[in-house]
Structure formats: structure tokens, C-alpha cells
NUKEVO-522344 format. One record per residue (C-alpha): z, x, y; residue number from 0. Coordinates in steps of 0.05 Angstrom, whole numbers. Each point is the difference from the previous one (the first is absolute). Example, Ala and Ser with C-alpha at 12.3 -4.5 7.8 and 13.67 -1.06 7.14 Angstrom:
! residues 2
Z  X  Y  loro
156  246  -90  0
-13  27  69  1
//
This chain:
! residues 269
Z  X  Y  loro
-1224  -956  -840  0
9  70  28  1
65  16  21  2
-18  82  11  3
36  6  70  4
-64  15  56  5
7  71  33  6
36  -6  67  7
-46  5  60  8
10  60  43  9
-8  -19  76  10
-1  63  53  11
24  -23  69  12
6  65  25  13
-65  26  48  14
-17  72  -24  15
30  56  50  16
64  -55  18  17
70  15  -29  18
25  -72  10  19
-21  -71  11  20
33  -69  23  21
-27  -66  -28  22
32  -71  26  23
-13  -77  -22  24
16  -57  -41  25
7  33  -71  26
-39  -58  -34  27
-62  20  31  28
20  76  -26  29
23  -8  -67  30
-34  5  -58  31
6  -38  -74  32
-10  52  -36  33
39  64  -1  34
-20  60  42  35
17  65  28  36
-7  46  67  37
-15  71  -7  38
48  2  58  39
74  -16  7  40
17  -76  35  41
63  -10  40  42
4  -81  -2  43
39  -46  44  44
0  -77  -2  45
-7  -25  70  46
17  -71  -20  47
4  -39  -64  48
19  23  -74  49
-49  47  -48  50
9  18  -60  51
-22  72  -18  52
-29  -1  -77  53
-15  66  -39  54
-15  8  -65  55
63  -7  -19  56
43  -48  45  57
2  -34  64  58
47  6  48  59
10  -38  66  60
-23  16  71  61
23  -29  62  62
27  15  78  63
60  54  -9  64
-33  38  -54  65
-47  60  -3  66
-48  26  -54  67
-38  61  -21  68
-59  -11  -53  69
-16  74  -17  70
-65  13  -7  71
-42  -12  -64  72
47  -53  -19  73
-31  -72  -20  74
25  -58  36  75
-15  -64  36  76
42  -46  43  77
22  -83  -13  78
14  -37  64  79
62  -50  -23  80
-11  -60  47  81
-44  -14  57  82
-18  60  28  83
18  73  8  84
-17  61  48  85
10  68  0  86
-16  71  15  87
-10  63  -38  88
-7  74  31  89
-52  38  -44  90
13  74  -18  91
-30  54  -38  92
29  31  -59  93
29  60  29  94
36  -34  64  95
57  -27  -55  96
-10  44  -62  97
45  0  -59  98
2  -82  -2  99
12  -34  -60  100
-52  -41  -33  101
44  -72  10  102
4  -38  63  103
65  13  32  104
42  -58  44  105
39  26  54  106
38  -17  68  107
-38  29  56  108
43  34  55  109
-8  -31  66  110
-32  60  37  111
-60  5  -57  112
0  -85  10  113
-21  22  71  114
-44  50  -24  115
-43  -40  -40  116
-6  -58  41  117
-22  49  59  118
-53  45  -50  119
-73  -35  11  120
-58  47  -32  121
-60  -28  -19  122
-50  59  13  123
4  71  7  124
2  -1  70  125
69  -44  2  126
39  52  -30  127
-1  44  52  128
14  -63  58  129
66  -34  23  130
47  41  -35  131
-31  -18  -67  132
8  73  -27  133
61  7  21  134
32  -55  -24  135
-29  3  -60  136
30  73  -13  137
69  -28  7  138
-7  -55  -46  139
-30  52  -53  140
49  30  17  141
68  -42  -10  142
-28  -52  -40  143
18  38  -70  144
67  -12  17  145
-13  -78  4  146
-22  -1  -59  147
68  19  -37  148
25  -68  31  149
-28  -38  -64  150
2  -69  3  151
35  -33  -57  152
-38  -59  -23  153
-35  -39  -55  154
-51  31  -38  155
-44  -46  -39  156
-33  19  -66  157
-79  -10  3  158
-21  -25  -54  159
-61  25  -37  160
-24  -57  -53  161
-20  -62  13  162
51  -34  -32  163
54  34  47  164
-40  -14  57  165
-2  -78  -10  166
73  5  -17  167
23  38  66  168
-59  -54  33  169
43  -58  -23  170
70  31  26  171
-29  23  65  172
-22  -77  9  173
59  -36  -26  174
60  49  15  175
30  -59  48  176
12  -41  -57  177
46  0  -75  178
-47  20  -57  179
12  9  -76  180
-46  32  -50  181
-30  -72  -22  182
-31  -1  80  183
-35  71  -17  184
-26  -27  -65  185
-23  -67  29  186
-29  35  57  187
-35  61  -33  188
-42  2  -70  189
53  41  -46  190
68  -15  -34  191
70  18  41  192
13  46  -60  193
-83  33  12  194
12  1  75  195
63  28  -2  196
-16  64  -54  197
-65  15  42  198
31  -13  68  199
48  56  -17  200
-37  52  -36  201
-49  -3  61  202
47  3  62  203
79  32  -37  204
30  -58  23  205
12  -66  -24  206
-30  -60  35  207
62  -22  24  208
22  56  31  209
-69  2  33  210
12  -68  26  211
71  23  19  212
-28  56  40  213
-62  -34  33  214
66  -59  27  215
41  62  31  216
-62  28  22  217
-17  -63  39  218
64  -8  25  219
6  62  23  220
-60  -5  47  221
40  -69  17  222
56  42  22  223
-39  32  47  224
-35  -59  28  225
11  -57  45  226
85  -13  -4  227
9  -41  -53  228
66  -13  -38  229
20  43  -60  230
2  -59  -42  231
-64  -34  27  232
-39  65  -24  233
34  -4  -75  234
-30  -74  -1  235
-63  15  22  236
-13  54  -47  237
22  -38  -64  238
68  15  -7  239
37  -65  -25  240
71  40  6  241
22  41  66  242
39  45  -53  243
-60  15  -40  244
-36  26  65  245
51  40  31  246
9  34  -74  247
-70  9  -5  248
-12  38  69  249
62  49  -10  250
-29  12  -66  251
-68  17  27  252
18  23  78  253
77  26  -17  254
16  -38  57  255
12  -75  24  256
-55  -34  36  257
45  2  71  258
4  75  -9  259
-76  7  -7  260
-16  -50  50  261
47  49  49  262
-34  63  -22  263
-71  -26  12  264
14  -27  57  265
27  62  25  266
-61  38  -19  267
-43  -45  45  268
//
């Protein structure tokens, strides 16, 4: 079997002579398996539902207070969690945000640039210049690097580049919600706990424990911020057998309590 990663594709959204571009819809129908890249920059919001982002290196999630840039040039593809998802992403050339890292950045969008991308609808060259398009899109260019220092502290996961890993972080990701021991990773996957275990680590720097741990924060974080549910409810849900075990786990990860996040995100919304 070839394993040699494909190229990511390069998709251009951009019509030649426009400086920007806004896209809308239901992100399965937009998102891609495989890995690819904009030769633009993307400024991402989730409408409704949870993404996760994936790059070559990690995935991180995606959902209603947050904001993200994905420079240009920078492979990626999104992961609907759950039913559905939809979004919408402003399109930019290079130059209208130079200097931009090459990692996708999380941040808390300030309510007047919330206003300003819901209002910004260009599809054509011809929109730019109609309904205060230009305009409005000047001030968001124009305060929006200052959003982006409001970073938004959450779990990053590892992506995993073997097969082995990925079957591993398969099995967690479908069987978080319940107790497992290294004889239900052997049982379930062709290789010895002791096998998994060595590769699972030398692939992804962390063990697969602490993968599991952070894929059960990760999922009750996006809890958190959900439907009101109780603290304890959540813990349950998400495999935790002791309420002591979650609430260490989360400062550990978050530095915080789960009430405190639940406050801050809620805030931000």
C-alpha cells in the first residue's frame, strides 16, 4: 500500500480583477476529504453546528463564538461533528492581510466586525462597489488584526499521519462515551497494546491516553457550550466514571473549571 501523502489541491475562489469574495452553505457540500489550499486568505465562521478545522498537523474545533483565518497556501479541509454544519468564509487576496502566519488562528470576533461580516455579500465584481460592500469591508480589514490577538484557548488535536494512529484516534473518537483499557484497543484493532502504544506515540508525541483524555475535554467542551446541561451530566456522557477525574482533567487542559469556561463562552456569544 502507498501511504505517500497526495499533494493538496489548490482551489481559487477569487474572480480575476476582485480583491475579496463571500461564499455561504452547508459545509458538507463544501468540504473536501482530502487536504487543500486557497491561494487566497479565508476568514471562516460556523453559522450553526460544530467543525473541526484539520491541517497537517492538528485539528482544532470550530463552532458559533469563534472566528478563523486560514492564510493562504495553507492545506486544510473541514469535519462536520454531528448532523450538520453551515458557515461562511470572506475570501481575500494575499496582500489585503499580509504578514499572516502559515497556521490557522482561533479568535473572538468583536461585535462590530460580527456585523460586518454578516452585512459583506460579494459574489462578482460588480458587488463590491454596491450597498456599502467596499466600505464595510475596509473597516473590517481594517480592525480585524486586532481580533485576532483575542486567541481562543482550546483543544488542539494531534493528526495523525500513519495508519495505525489513524484507526487508533478512529476507535477513541467512536467510543470516548464509554471506560476503555488497552485489552479493548487490542481486541478491537490488529496489533498488541504494547505495538499500538510505541507506534501510537512516536506518530502523534502523545500517548494514547492522553489522546483519549483530550478528545473527552474536547467533547465536553463543545458540551459546555451547547444546549444547558448539568456539569455532571456532561462528565458522564463523555466517559468520565469520576466527577473528580473530569474537573482535574479540564483545569489541566483549559486552566480553568468547566463553569468558568461555560461563562466565558457564553459571554463571547
Amino acid at each position: 500500500m502507498n501511504n505517500t501523502p497526495r499533494k493538496a489541491q489548490q482551489i481559487d475562489l477569487i474572480p480575476h480583477g476582485l480583491d475579496a469574495r463571500t461564499m455561504a452553505g452547508v459545509m458538507a457540500e463544501y468540504s473536501s476529504e482530502d487536504l487543500h489550499s486557497h491561494n487566497h486568505h479565508q476568514v471562516l465562521r460556523i453559522r450553526s453546528g460544530v467543525a473541526l478545522l484539520v491541517d497537517e498537523n492538528r485539528r482544532q474545533p470550530m463552532f458559533g463564538p469563534l472566528t478563523a483565518v486560514i492564510p493562504a497556501g495553507l492545506a486544510h479541509r473541514s469535519v462536520v461533528l454531528g448532523q450538520s454544519a453551515s458557515f461562511k468564509s470572506i475570501y481575500l487576496k494575499k496582500d489585503l492581510l499580509p504578514d499572516l502566519e502559515q497556521e490557522i488562528r482561533l479568535f473572538f470576533i468583536s461585535p462590530l466586525n460580527s456585523a460586518l461580516f454578516d452585512r459583506l455579500k460579494i459574489w462578482g465584481a460588480q458587488d463590491l462597489f454596491r450597498n456599502l460592500n467596499r466600505e464595510c469591508l475596509d473597516l473590517f480589514l481594517k480592525t480585524l488584526p486586532e481580533d485576532m490577538e483575542k486567541q481562543a484557548n482550546l483543544v488542539r488535536l494531534p493528526e495523525a499521519g500513519t495508519p495505525l494512529a489513524r484507526d487508533a484516534a478512529a476507535f477513541v473518537e467512536k467510543n470516548y462515551f464509554r471506560p476503555l483499557s488497552m485489552d479493548d484497543f487490542a481486541k478491537a484493532l490488529p496489533y498488541s497494546g504494547r505495538h499500538l502504544s510505541r507506534r501510537f506515540k512516536e506518530d502523534m508525541q502523545i500517548t494514547l491516553f492522553e489522546y483519549l483524555r483530550l478528545y473527552r475535554v474536547l467533547m465536553a467542551s463543545l458540551a459546555l457550550c451547547g444546549p444547558e446541561k448539568a456539569i455532571t451530566e456532561i462528565a458522564l456522557e463523555c466517559g468520565y466514571e469520576s466527577l473528580s477525574s473530569f474537573y482535574r482533567d479540564f483545569n489541566m487542559i483549559y486552566g480553568a473549571p468547566p463553569k468558568s469556561f461555560k461563562e466565558i463562552f457564553s459571554q463571547k456569544q
